[in-house]
C-alpha positions in Angstrom: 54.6 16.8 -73.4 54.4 15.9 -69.4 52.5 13.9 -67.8 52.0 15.1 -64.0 50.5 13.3 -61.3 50.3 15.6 -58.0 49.1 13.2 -55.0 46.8 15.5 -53.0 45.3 15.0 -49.2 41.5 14.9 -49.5 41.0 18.1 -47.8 43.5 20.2 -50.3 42.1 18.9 -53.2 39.0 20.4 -54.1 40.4 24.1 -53.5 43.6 22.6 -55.8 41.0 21.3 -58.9 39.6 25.2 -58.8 42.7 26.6 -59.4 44.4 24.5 -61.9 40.9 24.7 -63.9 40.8 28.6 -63.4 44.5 28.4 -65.3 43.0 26.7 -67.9 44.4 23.2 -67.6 42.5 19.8 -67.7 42.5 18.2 -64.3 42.0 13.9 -63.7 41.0 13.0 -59.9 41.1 9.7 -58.8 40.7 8.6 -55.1 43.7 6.9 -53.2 44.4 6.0 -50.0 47.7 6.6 -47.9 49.6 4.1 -46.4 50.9 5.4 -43.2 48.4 7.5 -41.9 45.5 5.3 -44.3 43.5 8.6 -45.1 42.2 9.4 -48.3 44.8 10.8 -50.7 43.6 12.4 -54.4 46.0 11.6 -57.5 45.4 14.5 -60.1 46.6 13.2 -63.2 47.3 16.4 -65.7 49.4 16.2 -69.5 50.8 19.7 -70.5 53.4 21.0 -72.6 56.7 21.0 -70.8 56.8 24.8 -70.7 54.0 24.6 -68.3 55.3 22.0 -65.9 56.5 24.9 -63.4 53.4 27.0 -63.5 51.2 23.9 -62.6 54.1 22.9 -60.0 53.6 27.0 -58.7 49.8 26.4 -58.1 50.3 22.8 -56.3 52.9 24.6 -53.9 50.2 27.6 -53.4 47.2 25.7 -52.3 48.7 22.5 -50.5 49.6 23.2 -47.3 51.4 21.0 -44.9 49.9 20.3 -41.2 50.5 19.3 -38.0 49.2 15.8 -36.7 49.1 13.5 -33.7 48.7 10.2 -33.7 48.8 7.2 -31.3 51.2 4.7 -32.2 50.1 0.6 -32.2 50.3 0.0 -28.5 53.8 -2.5 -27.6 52.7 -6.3 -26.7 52.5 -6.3 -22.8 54.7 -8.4 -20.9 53.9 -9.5 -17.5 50.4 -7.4 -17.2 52.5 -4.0 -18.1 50.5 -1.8 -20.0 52.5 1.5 -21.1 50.3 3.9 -23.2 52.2 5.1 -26.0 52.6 8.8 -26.0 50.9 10.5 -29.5 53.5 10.8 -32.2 53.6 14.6 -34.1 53.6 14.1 -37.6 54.1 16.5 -40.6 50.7 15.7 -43.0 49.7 17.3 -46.2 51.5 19.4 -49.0 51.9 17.2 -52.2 54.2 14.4 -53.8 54.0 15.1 -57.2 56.1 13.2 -60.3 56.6 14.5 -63.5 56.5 11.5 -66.6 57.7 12.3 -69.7 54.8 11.5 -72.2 53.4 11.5 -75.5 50.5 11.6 -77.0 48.9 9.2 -79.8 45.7 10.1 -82.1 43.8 6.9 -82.0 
């Protein structure tokens, strides 16, 4: 057994939930937030059989797409009343991290 956990961005992870339950396997969602960018991230939390692990890895790749951001940068300390505006920053956001656990599984 695997346990997977597949860290999402919020907007990927809806569409993601419907196709790894339209493959049949049991999805957990629980809300997280990024540090660098501090947007809401989804952790899906999933246990299959290790013969499954690249099929549910194959539906992550297919519906988590990367994007491209711009953000503004903390703005330097001023020295001497100069104020430079920091230009935007392009940054690559999205796809998935995902980390595959070995597991197993207890009748309690």
């Amino acid at each position: 057994m695997k346990l997977i956990l597949a860290i999402v961005q919020h907007q990927d992870a809806a569409i993601l939930v419907d196709a790894l339950t339209e493959h049949g396997y049991r999805v957990t969602r629980l809300s997280s937030q990024g540090g660098f960018l501090r947007e809401g991230n989804v952790t899906l939390m999933l246990s299959v059989d290790d013969a499954q692990v690249n099929t549910v890895i194959k539906v992550v790749r297919e519906h988590c797409s990367t994007r491209t951001r711009y953000v503004s940068p903390m703005p330097p300390i001023a020295e001497s009343g100069e104020f430079y505006p920091p230009a935007p920053l392009e940054v690559q956001v999205g796809g998935a991290t995902v980390f595959v656990l070995k597991a197993e599984t207890a009748k309690l």
